[in-house]
C-alpha positions in Angstrom: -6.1 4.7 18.1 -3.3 2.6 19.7 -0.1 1.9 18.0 1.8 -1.6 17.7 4.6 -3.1 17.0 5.0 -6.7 15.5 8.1 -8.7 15.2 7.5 -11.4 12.0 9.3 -14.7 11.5 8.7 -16.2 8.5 7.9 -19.9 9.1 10.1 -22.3 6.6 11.9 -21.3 4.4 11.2 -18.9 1.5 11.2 -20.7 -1.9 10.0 -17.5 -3.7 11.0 -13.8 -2.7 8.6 -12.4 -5.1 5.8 -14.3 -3.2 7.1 -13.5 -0.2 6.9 -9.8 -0.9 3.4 -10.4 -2.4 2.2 -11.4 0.4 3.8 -8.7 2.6 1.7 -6.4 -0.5 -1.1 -7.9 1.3 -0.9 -7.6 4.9 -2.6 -3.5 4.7 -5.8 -5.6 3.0 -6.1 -7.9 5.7 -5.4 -6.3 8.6 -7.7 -3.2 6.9 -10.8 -5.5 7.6 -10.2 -5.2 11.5 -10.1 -1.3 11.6 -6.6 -1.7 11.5 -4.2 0.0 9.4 -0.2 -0.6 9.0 1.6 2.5 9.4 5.2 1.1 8.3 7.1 -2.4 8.1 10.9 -2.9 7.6 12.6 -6.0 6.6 15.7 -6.6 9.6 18.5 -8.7 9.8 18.3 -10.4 13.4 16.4 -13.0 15.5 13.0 -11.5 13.5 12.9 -11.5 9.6 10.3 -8.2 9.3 9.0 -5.3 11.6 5.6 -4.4 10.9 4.0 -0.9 13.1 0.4 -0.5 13.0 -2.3 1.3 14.5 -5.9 -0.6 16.2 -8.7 1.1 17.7 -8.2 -1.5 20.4 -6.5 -4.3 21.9 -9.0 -6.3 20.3 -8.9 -5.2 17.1 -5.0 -5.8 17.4 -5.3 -8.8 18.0 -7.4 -10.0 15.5 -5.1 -7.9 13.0 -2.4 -10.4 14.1 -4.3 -13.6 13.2 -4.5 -12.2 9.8 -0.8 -11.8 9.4 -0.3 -14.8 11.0 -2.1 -16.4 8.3 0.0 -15.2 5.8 2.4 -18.0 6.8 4.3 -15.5 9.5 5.1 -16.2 12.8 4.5 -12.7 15.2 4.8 -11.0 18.6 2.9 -7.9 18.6 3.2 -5.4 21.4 1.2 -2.3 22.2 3.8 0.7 22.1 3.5 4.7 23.2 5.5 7.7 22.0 8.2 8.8 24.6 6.4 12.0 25.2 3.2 10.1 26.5 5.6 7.8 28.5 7.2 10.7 30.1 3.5 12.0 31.3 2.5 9.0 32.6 5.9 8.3 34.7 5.1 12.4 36.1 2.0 11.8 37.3 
């Protein structure tokens, strides 16, 4: 499986916290029915409201994981990401 990383904005502004969480509850349900599955996710204080790391089977699969957080009202930019060591072997060969 490949690992990703998604950067969330939350579009508008957030009238309910306990929603807001709620719906973050959700994200392992929806993103489950794509062969997906979230690893982690951390709320941040920055440009981007929540990090969200998950693994796909595929770049597909990924992608279709995002629409689904998407539609939880979040605005995203996923990116495919690699451990160091596996960078490291790739740059040595």
């Amino acid at each position: 499986m490949a690992k990703y990383v998604s950067l969330v904005k939350i579009r508008g502004s957030v009238q309910n916290a306990q929603k807001l969480a709620s719906a973050l509850g959700n994200l392992s349900t929806e993103v489950a029915e794509y062969e997906a599955e979230i690893e982690s996710s951390y709320a941040i204080l920055g440009e981007y409201d929540f990090m969200v790391i998950f693994d796909a089977p595929d770049r597909n699969a990924a992608f279709r994981a995002s629409i689904a957080i998407e539609n939880q009202g979040l605005d995203m930019q996923t990116m495919e990401i690699i451990p160091i060591e596996a960078f490291a072997n790739l740059v040595q060969e």
